[in-house]
Backbone as CSV, one residue per row, in Angstrom:
resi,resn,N_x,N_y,N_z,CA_x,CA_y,CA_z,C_x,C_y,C_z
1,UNK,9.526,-2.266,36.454,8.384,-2.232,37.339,7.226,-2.971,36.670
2,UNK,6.463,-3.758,37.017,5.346,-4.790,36.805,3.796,-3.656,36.779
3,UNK,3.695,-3.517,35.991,2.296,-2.982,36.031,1.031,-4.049,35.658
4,UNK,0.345,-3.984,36.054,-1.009,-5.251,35.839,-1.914,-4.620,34.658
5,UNK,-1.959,-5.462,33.490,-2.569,-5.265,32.326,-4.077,-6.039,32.715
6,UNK,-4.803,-4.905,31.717,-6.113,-5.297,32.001,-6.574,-5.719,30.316
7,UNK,-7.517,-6.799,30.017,-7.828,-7.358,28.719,-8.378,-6.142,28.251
8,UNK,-8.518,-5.193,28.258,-8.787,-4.053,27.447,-7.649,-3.830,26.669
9,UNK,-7.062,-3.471,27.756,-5.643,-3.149,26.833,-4.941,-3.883,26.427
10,UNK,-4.940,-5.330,26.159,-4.760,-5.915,25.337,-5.159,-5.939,24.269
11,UNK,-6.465,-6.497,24.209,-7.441,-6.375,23.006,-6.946,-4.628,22.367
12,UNK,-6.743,-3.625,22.611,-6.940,-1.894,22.549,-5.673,-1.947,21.676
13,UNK,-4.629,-3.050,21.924,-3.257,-2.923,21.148,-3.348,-3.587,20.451
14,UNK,-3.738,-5.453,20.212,-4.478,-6.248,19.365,-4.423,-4.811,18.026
15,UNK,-6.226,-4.448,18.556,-6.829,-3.913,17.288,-5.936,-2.475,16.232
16,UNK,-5.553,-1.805,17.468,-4.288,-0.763,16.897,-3.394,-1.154,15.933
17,UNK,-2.907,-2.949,16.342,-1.918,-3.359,15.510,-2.567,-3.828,14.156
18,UNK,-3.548,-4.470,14.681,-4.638,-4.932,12.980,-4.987,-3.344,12.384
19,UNK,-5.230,-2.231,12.959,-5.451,-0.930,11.907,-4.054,-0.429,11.356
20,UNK,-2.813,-0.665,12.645,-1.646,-0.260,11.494,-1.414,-1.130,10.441
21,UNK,-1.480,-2.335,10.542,-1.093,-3.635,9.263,-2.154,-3.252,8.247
22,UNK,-3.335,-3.036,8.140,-3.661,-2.566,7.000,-3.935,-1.137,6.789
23,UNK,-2.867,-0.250,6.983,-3.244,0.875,6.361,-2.431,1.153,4.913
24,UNK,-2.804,1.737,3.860,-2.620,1.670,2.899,-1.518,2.277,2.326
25,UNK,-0.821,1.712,2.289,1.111,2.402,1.798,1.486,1.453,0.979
26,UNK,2.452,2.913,0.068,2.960,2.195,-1.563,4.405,2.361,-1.270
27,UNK,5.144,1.394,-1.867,6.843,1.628,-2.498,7.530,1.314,-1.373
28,UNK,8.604,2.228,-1.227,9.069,1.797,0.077,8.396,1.462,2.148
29,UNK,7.688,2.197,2.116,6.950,2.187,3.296,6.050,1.211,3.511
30,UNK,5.528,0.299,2.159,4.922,-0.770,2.209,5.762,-2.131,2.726
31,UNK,7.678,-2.239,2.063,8.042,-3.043,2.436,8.828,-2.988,3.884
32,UNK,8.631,-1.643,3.939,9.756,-1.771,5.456,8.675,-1.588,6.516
33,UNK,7.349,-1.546,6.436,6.284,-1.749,7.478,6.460,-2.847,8.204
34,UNK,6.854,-2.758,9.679,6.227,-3.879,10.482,5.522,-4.217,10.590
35,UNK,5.659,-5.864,11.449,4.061,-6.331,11.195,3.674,-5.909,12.651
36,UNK,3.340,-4.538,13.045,2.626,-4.642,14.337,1.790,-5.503,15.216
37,UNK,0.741,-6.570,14.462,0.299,-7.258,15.557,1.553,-8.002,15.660
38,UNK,2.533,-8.746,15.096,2.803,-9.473,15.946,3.866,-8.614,16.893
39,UNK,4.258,-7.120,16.447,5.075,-6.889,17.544,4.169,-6.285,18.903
40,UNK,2.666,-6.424,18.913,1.773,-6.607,19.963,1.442,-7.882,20.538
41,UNK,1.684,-8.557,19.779,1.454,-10.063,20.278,2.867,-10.732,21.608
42,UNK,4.097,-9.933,20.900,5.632,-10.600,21.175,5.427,-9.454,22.501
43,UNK,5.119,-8.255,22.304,5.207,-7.867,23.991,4.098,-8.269,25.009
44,UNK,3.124,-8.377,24.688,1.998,-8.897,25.932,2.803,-10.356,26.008
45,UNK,3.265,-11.450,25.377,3.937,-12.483,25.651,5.113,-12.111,26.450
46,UNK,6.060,-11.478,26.430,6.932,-10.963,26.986,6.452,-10.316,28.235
47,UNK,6.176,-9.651,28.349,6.160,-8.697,29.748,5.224,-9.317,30.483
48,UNK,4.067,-9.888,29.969,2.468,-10.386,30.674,2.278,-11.865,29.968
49,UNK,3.257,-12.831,30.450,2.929,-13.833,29.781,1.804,-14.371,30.550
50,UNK,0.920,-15.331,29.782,-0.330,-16.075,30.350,-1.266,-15.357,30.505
51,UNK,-0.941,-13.902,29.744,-2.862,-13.000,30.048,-3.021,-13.287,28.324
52,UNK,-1.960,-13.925,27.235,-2.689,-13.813,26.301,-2.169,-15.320,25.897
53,UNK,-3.559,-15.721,25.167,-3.437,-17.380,24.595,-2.906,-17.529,23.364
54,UNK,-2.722,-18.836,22.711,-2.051,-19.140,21.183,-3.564,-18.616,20.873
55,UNK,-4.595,-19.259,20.964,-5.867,-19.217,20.549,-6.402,-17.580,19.545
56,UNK,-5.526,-16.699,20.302,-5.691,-15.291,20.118,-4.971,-14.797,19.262
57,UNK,-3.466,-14.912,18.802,-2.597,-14.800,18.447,-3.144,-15.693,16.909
58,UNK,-3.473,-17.145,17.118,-3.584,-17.945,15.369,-5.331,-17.145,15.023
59,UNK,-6.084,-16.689,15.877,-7.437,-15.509,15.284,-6.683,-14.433,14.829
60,UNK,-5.970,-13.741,15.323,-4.877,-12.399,14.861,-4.701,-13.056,13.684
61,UNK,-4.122,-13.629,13.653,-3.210,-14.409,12.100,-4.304,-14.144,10.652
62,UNK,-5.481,-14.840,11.456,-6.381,-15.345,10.524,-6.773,-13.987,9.876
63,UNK,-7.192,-13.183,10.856,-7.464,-11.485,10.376,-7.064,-10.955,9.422
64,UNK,-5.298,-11.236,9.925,-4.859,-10.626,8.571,-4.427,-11.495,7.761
65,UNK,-4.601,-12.735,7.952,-4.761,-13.261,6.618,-5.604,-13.010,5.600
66,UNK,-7.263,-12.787,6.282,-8.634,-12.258,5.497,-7.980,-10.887,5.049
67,UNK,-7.493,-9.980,5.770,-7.646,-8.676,5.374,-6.549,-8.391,4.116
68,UNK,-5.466,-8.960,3.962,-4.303,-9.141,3.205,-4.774,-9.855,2.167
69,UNK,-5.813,-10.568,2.193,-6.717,-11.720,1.426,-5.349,-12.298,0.388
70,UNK,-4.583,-13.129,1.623,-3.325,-14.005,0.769,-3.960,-15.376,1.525
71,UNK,-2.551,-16.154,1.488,-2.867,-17.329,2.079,-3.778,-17.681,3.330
72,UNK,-4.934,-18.363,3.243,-5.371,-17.999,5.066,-4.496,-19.201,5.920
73,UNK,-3.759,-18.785,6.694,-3.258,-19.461,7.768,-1.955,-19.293,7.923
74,UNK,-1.602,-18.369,6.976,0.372,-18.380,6.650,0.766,-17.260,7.742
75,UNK,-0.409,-16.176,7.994,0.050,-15.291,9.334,-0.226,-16.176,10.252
76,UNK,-1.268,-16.620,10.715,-1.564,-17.627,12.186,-0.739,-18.460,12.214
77,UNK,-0.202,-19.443,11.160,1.280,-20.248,12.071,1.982,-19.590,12.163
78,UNK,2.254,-18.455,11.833,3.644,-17.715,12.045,3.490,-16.646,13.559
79,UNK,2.519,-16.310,13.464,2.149,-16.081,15.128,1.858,-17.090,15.822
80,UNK,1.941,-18.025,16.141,1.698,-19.260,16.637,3.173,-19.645,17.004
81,UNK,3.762,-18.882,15.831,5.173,-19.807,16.278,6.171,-18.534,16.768
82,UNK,6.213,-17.156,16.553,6.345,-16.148,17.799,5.943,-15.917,18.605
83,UNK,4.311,-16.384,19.140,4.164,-16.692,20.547,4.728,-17.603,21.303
84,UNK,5.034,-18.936,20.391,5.698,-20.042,21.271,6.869,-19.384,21.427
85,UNK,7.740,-19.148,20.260,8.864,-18.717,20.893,9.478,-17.621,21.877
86,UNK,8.498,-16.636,22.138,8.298,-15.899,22.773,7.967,-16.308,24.421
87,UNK,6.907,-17.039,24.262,6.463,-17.616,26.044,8.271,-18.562,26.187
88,UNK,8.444,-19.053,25.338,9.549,-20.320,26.188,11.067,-19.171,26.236
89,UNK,10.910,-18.265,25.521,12.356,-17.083,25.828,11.714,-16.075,26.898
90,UNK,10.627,-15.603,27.259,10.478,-14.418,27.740,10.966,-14.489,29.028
91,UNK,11.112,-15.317,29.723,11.943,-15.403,31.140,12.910,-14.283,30.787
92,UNK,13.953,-14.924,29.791,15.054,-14.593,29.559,15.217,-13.099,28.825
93,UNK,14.386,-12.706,28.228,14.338,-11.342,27.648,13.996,-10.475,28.974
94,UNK,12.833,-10.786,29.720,12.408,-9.730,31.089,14.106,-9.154,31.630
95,UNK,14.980,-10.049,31.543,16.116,-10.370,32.182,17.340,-8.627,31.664
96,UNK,16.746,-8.176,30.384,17.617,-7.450,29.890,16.713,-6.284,29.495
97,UNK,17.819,-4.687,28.894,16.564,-4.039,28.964,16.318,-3.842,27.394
98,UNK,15.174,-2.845,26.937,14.851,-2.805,25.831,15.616,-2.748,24.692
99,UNK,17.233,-2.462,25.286,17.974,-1.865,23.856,18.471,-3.002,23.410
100,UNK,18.698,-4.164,24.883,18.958,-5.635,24.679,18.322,-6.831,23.335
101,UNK,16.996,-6.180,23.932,15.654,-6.921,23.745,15.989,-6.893,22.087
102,UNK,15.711,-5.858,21.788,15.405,-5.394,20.359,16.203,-6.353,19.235
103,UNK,17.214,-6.653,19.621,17.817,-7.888,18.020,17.277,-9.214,18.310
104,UNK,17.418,-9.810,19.906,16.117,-10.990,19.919,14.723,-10.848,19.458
105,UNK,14.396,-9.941,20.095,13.128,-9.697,19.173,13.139,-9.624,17.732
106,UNK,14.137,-8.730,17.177,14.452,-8.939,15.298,14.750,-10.465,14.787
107,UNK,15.477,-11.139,15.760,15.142,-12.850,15.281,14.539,-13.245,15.335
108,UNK,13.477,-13.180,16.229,12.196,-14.018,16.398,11.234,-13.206,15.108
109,UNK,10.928,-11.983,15.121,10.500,-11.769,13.823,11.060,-12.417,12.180
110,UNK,12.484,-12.472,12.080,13.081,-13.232,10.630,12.728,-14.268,11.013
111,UNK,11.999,-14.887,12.036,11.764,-16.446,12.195,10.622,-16.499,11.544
112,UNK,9.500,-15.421,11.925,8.572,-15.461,11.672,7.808,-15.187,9.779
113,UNK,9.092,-14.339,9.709,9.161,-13.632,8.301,9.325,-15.250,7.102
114,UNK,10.500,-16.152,7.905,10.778,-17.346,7.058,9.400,-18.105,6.948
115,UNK,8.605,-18.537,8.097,7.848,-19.479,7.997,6.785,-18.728,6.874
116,UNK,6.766,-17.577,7.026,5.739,-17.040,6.089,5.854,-17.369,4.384
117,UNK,7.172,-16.727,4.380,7.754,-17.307,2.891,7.985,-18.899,2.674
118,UNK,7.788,-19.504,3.455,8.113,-21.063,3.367,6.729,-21.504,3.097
119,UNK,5.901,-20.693,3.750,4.368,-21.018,3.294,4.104,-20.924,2.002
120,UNK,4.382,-19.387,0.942,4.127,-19.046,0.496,5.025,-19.723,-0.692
121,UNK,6.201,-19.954,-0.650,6.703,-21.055,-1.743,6.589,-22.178,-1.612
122,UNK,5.566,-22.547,-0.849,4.896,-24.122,-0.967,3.829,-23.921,-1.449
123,UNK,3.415,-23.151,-1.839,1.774,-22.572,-2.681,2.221,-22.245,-4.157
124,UNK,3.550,-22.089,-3.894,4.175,-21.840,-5.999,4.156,-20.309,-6.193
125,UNK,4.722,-19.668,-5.012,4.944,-18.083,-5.194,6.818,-18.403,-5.784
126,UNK,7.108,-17.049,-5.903,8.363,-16.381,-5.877,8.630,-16.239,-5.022
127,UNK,10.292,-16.303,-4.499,10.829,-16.269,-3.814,11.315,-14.598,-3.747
128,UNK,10.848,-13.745,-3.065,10.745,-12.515,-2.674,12.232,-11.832,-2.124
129,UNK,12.495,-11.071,-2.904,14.160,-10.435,-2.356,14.001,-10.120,-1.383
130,UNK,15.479,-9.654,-1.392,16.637,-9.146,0.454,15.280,-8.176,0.971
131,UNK,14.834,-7.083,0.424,14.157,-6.172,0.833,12.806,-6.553,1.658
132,UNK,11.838,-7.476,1.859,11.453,-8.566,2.370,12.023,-8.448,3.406
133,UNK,12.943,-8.563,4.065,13.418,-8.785,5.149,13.360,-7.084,6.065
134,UNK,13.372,-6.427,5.467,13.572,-4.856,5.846,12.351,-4.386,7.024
135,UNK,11.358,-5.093,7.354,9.998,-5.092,8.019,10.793,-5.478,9.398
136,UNK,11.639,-6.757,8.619,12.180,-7.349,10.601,13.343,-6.532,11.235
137,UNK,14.063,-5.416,10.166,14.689,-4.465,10.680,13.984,-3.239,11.293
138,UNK,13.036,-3.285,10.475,11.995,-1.958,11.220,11.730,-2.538,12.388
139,UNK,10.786,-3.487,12.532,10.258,-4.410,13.643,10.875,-4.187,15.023
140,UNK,12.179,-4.407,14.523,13.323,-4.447,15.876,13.716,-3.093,16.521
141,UNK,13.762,-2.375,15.562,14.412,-0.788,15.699,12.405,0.070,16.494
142,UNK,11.588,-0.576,15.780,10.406,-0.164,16.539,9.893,-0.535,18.039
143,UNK,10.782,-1.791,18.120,10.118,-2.749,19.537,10.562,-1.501,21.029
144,UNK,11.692,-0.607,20.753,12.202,-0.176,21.807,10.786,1.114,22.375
145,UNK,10.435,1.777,21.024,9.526,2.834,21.210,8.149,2.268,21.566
146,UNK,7.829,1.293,20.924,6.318,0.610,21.163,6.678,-0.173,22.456
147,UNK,7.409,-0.542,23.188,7.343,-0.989,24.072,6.797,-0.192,25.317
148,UNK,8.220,0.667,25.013,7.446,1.953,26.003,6.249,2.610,26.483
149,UNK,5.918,2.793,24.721,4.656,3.470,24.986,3.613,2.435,25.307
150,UNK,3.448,1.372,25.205,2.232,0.609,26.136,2.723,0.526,27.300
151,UNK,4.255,0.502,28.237,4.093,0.748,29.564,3.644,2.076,30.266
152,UNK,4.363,2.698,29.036,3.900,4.490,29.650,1.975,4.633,30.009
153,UNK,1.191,3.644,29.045,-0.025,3.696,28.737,-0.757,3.115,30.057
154,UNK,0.258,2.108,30.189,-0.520,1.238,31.540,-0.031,1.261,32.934
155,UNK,0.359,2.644,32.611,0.908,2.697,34.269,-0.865,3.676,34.667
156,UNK,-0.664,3.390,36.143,-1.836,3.826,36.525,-1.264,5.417,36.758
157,UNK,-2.765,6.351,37.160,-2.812,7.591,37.073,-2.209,8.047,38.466
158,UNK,-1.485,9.235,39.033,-1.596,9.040,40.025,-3.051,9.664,40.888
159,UNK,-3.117,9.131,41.789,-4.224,9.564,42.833,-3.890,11.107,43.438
160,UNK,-4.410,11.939,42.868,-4.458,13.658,43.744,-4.817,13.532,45.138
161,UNK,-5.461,13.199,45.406,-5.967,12.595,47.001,-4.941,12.252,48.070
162,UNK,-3.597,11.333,47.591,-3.642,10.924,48.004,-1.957,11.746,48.686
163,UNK,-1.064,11.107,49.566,0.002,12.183,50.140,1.481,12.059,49.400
């Protein structure tokens, strides 16, 4: 069912996803954290494509690039390049349901996960183990519940009034 998103609630999941990405966790829970904005970014592209721009998505980036205070720009192309890939697949994802969704979505995140590290060993980092990758398993296994709950969020109330 199509519910009509309003830029509140966009922006309202935006910022949710920038307060989960930096909240402060050690050891394991640090590496298997998703990156929530972009799995806020990959569903408003998906379900509501064209209410949100690249423009928004490479500012997201930049955010947490500042807030992560690593490379600035290594999150914004990499959301830049799960929004693209996202607007030119989402036809095709609407098409199936969430339990579908969830390993396309986990590729498009390891897509996103590579360009990051491709950034980051072109700057003269280390090449970061298997565990690194454990965010785009969370990511995927999370997309089914967070999906939900922003449709559950944006369905309208019903009207008491009405018959």
């Amino acid at each position: 069912m199509y519910v009509p998103a309003s830029n509140w609630s966009i922006a309202i999941s935006l910022i949710i996803g920038l307060i989960l990405n930096f909240l402060p966790l050690q050891g394991d829970l640090l590496i298997s954290r998703p990156d929530f904005v972009a799995l806020a970014i990959t569903y408003w592209n998906v379900n509501h494509p064209y209410k949100l721009s690249m423009s928004v998505a490479f500012g997201m980036g930049l955010m947490v690039d500042v807030g992560n205070a690593g490379i600035l720009g290594q999150h914004a192309l990499a959301y830049c390049v799960i929004f693209y890939l996202t607007l030119i697949f989402g036809r095709r994802l609407r098409l199936f349901s969430l339990l579908k969704q969830a390993p396309q979505i986990g590729f498009f995140l390891l897509i996103m996960q590579i360009v990051i590290i491709l950034i980051a060993l072109s700057n003269g980092s280390a090449l970061p183990g298997w565990r690194y990758f454990l965010a785009t398993v969370t990511g995927a296994l999370l997309w089914v519940p967070a999906s939900f709950l922003i449709t559950l969020l944006l369905r309208p109330k019903p009207d008491s009034n009405a018959l």
